[in-house]
N, CA, C and O atoms as CSV, one atom per row, in Angstrom:
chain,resi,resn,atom,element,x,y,z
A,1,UNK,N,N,-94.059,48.313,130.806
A,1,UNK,CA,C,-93.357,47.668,131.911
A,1,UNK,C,C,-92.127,48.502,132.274
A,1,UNK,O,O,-91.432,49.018,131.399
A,2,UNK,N,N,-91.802,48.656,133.932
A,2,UNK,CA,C,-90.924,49.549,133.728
A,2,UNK,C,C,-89.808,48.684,134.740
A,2,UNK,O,O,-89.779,48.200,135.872
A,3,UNK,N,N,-88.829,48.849,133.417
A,3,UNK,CA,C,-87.331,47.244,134.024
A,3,UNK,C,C,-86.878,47.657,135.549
A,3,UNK,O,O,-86.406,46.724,136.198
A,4,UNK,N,N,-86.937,48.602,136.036
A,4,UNK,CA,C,-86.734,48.958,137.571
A,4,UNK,C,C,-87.168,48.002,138.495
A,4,UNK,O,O,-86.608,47.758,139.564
A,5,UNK,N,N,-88.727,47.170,137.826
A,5,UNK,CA,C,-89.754,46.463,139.015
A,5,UNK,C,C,-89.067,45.234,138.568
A,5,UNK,O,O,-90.034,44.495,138.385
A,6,UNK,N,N,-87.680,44.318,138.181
A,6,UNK,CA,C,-87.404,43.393,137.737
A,6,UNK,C,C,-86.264,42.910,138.684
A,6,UNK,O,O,-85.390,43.700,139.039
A,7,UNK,N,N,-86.274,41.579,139.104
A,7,UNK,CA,C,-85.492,41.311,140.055
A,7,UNK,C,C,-83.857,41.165,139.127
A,7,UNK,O,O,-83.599,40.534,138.103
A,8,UNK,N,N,-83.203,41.816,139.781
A,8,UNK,CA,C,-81.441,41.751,139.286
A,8,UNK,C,C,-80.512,41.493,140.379
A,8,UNK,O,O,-80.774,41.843,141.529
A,9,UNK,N,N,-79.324,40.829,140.026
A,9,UNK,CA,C,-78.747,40.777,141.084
A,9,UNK,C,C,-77.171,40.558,140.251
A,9,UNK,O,O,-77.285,39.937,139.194
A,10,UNK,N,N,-76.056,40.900,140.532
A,10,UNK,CA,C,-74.865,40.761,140.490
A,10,UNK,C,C,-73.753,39.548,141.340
A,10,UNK,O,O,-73.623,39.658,142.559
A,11,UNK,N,N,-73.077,38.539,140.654
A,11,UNK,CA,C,-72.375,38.086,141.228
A,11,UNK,C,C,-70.837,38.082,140.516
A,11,UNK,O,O,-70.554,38.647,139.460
A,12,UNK,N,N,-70.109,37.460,141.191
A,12,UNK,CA,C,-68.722,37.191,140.655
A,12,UNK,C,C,-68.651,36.123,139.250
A,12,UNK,O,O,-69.613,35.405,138.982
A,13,UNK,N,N,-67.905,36.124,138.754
A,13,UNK,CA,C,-67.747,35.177,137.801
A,13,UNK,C,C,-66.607,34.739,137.591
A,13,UNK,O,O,-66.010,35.325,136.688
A,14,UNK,N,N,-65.755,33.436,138.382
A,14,UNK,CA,C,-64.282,33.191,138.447
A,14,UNK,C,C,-63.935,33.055,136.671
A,14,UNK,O,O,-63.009,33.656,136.125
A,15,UNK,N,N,-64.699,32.328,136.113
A,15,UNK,CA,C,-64.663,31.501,134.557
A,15,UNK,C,C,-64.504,33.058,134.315
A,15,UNK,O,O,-63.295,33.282,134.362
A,16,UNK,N,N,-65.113,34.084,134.106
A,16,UNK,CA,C,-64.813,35.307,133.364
A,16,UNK,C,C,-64.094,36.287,133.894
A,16,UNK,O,O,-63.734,37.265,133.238
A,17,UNK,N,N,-63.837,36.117,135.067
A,17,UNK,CA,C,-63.123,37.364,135.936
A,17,UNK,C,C,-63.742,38.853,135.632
A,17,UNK,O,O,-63.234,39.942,135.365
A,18,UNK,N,N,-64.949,38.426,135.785
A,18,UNK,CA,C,-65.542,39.866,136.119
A,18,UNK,C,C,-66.883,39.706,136.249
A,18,UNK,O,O,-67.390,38.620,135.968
A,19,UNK,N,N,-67.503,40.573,136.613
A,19,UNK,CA,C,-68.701,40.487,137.487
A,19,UNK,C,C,-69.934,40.169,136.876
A,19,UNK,O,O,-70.102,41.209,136.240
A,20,UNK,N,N,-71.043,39.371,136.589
A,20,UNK,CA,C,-71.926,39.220,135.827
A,20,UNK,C,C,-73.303,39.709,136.635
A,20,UNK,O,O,-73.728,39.352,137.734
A,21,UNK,N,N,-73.840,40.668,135.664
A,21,UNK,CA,C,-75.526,40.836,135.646
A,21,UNK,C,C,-76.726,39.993,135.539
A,21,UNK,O,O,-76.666,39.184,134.613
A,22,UNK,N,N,-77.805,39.970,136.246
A,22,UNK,CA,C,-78.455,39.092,135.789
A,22,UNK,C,C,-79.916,39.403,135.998
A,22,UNK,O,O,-80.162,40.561,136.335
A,23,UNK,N,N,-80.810,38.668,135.873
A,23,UNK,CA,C,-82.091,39.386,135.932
A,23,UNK,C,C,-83.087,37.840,135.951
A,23,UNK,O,O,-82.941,36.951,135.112
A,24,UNK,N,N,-83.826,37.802,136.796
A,24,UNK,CA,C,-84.464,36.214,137.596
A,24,UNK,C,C,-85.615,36.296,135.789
A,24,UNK,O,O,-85.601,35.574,134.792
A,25,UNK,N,N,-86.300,37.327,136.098
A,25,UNK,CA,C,-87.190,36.846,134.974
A,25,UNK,C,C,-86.641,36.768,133.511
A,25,UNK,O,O,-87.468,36.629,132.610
A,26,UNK,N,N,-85.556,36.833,133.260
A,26,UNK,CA,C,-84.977,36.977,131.829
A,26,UNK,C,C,-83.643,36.112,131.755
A,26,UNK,O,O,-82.591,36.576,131.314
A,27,UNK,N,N,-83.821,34.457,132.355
A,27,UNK,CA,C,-82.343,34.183,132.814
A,27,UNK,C,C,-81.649,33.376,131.652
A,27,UNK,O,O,-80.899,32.403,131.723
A,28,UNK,N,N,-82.157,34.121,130.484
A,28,UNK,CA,C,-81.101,33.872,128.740
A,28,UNK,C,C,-80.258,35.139,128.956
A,28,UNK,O,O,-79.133,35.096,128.458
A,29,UNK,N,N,-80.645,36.391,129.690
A,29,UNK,CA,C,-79.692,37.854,129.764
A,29,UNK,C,C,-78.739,37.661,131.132
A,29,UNK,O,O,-78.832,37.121,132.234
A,30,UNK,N,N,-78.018,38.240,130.566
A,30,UNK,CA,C,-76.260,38.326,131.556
A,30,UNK,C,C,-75.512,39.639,130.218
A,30,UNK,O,O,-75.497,39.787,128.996
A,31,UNK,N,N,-74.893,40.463,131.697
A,31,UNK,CA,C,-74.000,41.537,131.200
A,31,UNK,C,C,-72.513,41.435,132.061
A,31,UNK,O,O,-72.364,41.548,133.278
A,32,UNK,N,N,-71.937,41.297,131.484
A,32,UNK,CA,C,-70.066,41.073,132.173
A,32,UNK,C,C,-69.759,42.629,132.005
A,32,UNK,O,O,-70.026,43.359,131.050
A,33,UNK,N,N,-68.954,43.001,133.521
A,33,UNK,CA,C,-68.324,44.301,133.658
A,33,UNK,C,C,-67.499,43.797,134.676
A,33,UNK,O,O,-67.535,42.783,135.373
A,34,UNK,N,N,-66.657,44.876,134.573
A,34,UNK,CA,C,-65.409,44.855,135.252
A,34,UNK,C,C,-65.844,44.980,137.000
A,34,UNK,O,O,-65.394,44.218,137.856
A,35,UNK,N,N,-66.767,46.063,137.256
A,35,UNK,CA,C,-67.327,46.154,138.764
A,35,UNK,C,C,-68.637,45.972,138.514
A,35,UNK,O,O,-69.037,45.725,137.376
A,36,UNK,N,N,-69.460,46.080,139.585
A,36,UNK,CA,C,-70.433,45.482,140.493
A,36,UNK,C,C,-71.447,46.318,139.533
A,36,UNK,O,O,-72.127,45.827,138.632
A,37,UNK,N,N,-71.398,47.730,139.931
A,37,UNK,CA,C,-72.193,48.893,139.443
A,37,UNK,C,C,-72.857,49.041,137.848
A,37,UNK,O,O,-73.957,49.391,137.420
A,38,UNK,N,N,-71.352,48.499,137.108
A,38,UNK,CA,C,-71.511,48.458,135.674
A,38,UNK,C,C,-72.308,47.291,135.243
A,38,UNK,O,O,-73.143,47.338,134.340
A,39,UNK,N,N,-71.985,46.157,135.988
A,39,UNK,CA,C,-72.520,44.956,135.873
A,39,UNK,C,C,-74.269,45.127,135.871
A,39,UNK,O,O,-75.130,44.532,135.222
A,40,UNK,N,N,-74.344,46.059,136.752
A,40,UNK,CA,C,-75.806,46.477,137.323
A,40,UNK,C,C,-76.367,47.191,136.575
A,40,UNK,O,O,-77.381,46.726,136.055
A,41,UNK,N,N,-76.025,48.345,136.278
A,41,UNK,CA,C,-76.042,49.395,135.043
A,41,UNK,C,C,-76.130,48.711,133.541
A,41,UNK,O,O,-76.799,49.275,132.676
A,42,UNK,N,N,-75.404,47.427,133.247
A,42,UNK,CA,C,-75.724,46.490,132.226
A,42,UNK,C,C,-76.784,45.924,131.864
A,42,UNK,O,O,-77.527,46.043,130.889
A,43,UNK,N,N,-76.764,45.160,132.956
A,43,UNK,CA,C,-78.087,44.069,132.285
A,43,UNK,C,C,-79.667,44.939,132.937
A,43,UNK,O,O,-80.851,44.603,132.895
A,44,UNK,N,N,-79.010,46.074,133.469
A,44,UNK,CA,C,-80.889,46.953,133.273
A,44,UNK,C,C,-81.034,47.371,131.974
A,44,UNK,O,O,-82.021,47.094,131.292
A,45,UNK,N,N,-79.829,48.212,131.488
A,45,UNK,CA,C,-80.058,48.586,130.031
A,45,UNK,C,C,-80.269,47.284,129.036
A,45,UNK,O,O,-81.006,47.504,128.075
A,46,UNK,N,N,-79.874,46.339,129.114
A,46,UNK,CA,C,-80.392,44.925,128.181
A,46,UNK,C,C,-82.118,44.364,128.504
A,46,UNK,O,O,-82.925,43.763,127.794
A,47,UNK,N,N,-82.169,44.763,129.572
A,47,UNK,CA,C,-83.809,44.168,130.407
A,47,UNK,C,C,-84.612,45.191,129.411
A,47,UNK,O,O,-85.648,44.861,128.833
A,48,UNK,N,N,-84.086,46.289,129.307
A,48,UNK,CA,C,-84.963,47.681,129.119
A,48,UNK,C,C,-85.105,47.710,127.107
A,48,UNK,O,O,-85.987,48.239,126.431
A,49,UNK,N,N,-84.073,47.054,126.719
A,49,UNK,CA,C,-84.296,47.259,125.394
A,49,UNK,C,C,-84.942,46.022,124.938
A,49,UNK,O,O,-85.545,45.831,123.882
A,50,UNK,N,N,-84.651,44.983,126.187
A,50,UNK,CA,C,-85.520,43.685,125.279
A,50,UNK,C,C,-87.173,44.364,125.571
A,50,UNK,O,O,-88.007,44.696,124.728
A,51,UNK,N,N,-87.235,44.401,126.639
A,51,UNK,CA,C,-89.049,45.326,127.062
A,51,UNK,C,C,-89.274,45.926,126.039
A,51,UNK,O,O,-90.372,45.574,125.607
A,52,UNK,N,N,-88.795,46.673,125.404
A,52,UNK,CA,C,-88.623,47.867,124.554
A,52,UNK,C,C,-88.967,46.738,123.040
A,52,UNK,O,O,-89.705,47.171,122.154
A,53,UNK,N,N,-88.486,45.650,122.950
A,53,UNK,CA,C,-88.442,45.220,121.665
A,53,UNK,C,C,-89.858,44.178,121.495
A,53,UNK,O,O,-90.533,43.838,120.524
A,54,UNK,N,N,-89.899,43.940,122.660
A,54,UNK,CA,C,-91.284,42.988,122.958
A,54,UNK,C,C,-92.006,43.493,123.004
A,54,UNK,O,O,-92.891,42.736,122.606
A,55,UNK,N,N,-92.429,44.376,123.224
A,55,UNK,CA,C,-93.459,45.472,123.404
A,55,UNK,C,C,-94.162,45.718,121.967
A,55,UNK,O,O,-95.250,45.444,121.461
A,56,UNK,N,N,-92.919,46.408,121.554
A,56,UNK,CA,C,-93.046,46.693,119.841
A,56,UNK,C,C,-93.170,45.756,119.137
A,56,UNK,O,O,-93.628,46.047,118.032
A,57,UNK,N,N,-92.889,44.403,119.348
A,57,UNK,CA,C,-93.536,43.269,118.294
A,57,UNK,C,C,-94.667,42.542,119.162
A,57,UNK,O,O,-94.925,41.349,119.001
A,58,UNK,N,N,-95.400,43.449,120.207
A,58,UNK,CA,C,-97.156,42.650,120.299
A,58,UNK,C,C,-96.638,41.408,121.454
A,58,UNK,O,O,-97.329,40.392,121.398
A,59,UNK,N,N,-95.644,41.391,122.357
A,59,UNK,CA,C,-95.336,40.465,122.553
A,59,UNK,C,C,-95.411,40.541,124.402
A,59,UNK,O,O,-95.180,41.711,124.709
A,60,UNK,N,N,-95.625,39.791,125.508
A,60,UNK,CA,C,-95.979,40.277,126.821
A,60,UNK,C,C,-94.883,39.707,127.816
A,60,UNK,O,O,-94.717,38.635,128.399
A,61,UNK,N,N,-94.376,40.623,127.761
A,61,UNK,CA,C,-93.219,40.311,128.510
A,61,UNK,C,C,-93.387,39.742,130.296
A,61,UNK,O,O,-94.426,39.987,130.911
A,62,UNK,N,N,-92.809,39.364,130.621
A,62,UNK,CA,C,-92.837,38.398,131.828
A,62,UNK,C,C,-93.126,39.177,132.905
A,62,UNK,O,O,-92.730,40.340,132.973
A,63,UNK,N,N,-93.714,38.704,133.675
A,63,UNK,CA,C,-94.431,39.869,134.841
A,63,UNK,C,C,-93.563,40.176,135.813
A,63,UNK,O,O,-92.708,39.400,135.387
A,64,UNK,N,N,-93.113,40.590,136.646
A,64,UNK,CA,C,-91.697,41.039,137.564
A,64,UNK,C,C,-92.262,40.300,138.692
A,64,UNK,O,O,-93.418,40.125,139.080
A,65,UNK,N,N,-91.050,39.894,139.131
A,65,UNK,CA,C,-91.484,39.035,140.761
A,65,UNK,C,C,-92.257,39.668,141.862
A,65,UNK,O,O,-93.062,39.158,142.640
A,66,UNK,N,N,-91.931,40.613,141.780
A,66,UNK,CA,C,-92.188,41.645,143.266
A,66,UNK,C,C,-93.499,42.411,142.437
A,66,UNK,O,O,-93.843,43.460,142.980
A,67,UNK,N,N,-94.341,42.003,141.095
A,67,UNK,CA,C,-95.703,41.953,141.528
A,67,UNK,C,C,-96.476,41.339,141.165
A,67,UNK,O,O,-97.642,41.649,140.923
A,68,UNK,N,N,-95.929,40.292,141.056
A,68,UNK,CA,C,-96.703,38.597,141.055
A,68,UNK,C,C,-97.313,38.750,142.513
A,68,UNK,O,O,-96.788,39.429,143.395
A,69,UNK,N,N,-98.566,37.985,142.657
A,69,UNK,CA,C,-99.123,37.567,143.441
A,69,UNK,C,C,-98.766,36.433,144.224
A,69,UNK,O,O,-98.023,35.783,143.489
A,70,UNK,N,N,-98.882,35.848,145.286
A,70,UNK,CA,C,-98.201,34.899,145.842
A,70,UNK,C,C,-99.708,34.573,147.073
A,70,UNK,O,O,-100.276,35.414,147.770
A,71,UNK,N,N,-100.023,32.980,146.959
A,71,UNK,CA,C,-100.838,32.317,147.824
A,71,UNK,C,C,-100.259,31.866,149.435
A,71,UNK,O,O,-100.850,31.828,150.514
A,72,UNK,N,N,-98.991,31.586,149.093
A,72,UNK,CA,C,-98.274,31.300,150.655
A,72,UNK,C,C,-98.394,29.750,150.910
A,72,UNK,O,O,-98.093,29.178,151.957
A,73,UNK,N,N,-98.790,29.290,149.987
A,73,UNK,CA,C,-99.244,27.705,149.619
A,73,UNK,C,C,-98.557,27.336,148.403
A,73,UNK,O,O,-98.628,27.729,147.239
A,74,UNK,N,N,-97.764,26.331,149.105
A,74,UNK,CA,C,-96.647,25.352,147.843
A,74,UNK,C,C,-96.560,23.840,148.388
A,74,UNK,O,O,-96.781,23.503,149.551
A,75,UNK,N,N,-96.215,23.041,147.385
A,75,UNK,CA,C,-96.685,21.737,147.890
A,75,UNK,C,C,-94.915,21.335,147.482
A,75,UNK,O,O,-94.255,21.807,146.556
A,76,UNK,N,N,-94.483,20.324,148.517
A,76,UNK,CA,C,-93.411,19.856,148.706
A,76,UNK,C,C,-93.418,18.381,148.988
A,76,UNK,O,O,-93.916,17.941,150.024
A,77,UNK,N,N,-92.677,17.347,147.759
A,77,UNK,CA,C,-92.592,16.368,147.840
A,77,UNK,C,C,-91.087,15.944,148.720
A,77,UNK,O,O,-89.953,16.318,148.419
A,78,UNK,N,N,-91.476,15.076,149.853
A,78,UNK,CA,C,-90.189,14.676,150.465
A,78,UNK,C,C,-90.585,13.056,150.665
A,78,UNK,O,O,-91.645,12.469,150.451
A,79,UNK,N,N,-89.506,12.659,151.083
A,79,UNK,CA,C,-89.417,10.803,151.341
A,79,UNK,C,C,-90.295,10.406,152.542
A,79,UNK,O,O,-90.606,11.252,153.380
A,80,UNK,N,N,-90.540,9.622,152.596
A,80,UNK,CA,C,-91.990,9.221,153.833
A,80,UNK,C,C,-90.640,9.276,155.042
A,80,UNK,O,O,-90.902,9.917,156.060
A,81,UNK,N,N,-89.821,8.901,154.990
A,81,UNK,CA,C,-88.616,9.382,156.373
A,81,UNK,C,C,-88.614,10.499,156.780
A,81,UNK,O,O,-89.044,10.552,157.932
A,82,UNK,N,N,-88.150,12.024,156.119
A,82,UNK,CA,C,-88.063,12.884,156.317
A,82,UNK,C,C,-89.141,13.285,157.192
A,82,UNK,O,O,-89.136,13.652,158.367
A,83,UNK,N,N,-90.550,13.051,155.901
A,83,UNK,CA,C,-91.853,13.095,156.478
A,83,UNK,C,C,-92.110,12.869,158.247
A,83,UNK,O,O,-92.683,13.618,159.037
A,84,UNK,N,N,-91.402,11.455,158.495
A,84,UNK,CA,C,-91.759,11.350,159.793
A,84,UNK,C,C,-90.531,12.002,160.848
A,84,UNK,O,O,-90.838,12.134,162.033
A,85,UNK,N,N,-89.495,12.303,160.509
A,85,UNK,CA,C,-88.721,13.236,161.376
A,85,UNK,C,C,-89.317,14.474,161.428
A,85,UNK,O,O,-89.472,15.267,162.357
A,86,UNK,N,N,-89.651,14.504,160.155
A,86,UNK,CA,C,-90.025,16.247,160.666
A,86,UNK,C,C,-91.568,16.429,161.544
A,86,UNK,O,O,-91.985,17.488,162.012
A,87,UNK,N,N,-92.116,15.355,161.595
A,87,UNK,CA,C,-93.005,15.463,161.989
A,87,UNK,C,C,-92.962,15.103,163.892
A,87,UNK,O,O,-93.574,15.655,164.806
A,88,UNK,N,N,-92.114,14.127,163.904
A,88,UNK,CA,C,-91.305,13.952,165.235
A,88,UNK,C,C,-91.372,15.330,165.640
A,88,UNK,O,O,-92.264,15.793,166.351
A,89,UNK,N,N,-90.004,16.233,164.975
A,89,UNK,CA,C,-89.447,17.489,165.617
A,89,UNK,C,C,-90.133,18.128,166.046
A,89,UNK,O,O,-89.875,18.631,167.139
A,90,UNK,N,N,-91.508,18.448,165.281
A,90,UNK,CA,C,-92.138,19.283,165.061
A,90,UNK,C,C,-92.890,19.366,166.613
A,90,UNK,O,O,-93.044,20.377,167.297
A,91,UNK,N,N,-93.371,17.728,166.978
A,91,UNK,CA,C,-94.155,17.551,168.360
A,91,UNK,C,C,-93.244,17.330,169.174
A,91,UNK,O,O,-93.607,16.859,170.252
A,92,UNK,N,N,-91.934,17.552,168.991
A,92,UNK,CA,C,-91.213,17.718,170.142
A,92,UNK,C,C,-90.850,19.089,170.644
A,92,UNK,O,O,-90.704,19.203,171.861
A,93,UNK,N,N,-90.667,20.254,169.801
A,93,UNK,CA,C,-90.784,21.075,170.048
A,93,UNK,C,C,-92.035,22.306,170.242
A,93,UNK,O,O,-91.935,23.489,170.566
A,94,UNK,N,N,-93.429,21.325,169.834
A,94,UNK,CA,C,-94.663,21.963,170.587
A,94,UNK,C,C,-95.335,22.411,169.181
A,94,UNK,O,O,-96.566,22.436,169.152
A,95,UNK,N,N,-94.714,22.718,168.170
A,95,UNK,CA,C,-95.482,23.357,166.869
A,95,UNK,C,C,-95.937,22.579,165.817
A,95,UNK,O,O,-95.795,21.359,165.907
A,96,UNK,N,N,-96.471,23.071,164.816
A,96,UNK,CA,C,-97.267,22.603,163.855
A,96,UNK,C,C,-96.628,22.146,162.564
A,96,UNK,O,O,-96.768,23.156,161.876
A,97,UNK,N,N,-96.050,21.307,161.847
A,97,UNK,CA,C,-95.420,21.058,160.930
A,97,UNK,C,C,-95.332,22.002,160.271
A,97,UNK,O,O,-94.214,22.364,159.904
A,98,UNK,N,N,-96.450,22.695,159.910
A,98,UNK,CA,C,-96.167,24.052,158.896
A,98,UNK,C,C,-95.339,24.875,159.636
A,98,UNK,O,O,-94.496,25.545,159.040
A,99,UNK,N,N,-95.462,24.944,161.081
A,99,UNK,CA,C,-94.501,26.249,161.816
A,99,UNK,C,C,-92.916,25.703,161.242
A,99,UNK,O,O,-92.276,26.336,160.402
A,100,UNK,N,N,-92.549,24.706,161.730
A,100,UNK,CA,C,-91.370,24.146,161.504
A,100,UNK,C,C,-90.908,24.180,160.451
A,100,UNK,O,O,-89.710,24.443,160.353
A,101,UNK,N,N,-91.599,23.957,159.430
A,101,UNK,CA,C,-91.005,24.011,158.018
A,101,UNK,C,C,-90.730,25.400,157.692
A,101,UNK,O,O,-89.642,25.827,157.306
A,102,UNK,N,N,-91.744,26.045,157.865
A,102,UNK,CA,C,-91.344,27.513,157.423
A,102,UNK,C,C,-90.538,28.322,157.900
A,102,UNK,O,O,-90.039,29.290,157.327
A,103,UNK,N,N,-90.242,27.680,159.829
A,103,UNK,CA,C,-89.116,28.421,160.181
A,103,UNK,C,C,-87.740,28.108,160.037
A,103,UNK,O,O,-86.803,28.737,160.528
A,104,UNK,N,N,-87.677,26.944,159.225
A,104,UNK,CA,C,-86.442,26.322,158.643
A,104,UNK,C,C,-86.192,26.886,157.344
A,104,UNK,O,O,-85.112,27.362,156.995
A,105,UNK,N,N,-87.510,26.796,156.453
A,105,UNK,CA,C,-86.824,27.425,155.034
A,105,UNK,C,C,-86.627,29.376,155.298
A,105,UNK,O,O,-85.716,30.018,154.774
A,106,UNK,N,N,-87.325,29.769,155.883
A,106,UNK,CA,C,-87.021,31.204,156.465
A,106,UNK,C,C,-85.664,31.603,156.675
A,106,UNK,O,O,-85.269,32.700,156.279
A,107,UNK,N,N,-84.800,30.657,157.367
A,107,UNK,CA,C,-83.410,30.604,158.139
A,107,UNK,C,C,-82.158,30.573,156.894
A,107,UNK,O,O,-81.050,31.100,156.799
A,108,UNK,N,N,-82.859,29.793,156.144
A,108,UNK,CA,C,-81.717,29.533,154.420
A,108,UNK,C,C,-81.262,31.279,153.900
A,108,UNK,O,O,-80.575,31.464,152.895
């Protein structure tokens, strides 16, 4: 597995005053640095030695987001209200509930 294909991302951390690393498929790992870069430079080298350690004990480490497969089909429980507003909107503005929904969660 090579930790490059692993989603990471850097944010602020007021509680620590400094920047934390992070990594979606590994979210027990976090690396604190002073800037953005190091923060980044952190928790790849932590992604890379846990790979590195799982590997070596027979063990299958988590598949990276970006090459997971994805159907485009998810099922969403909402309140029979919502249900019927959105379904209102949807024929008021001419489209298909699925158009509407997706061009709303798209917009987030």
């Amino acid at each position: 597995m090579n930790p490059d294909h692993y989603a990471y991302r850097v944010i602020w951390s007021a509680e620590d005053e400094e920047y934390v690393g992070l990594c979606s498929e590994f979210p027990s790992l976090s690396w604190l640095e002073p800037t953005p870069d190091e923060a980044f430079s952190g928790i790849r080298r932590v992604v890379a030695e846990v790979l590195e350690d799982m590997l070596g004990d027979g063990e299958t480490p988590p598949e990276p987001i970006a090459e997971r497969s994805y159907s485009g089909n998810f099922t969403v429980r909402v309140p029979p209200e919502l249900h019927r507003a959105l379904a209102l909107r949807a024929a008021e503005e001419g489209v298909s509930l699925n158009r509407l929904v997706s061009a709303r969660l798209a917009s987030l």
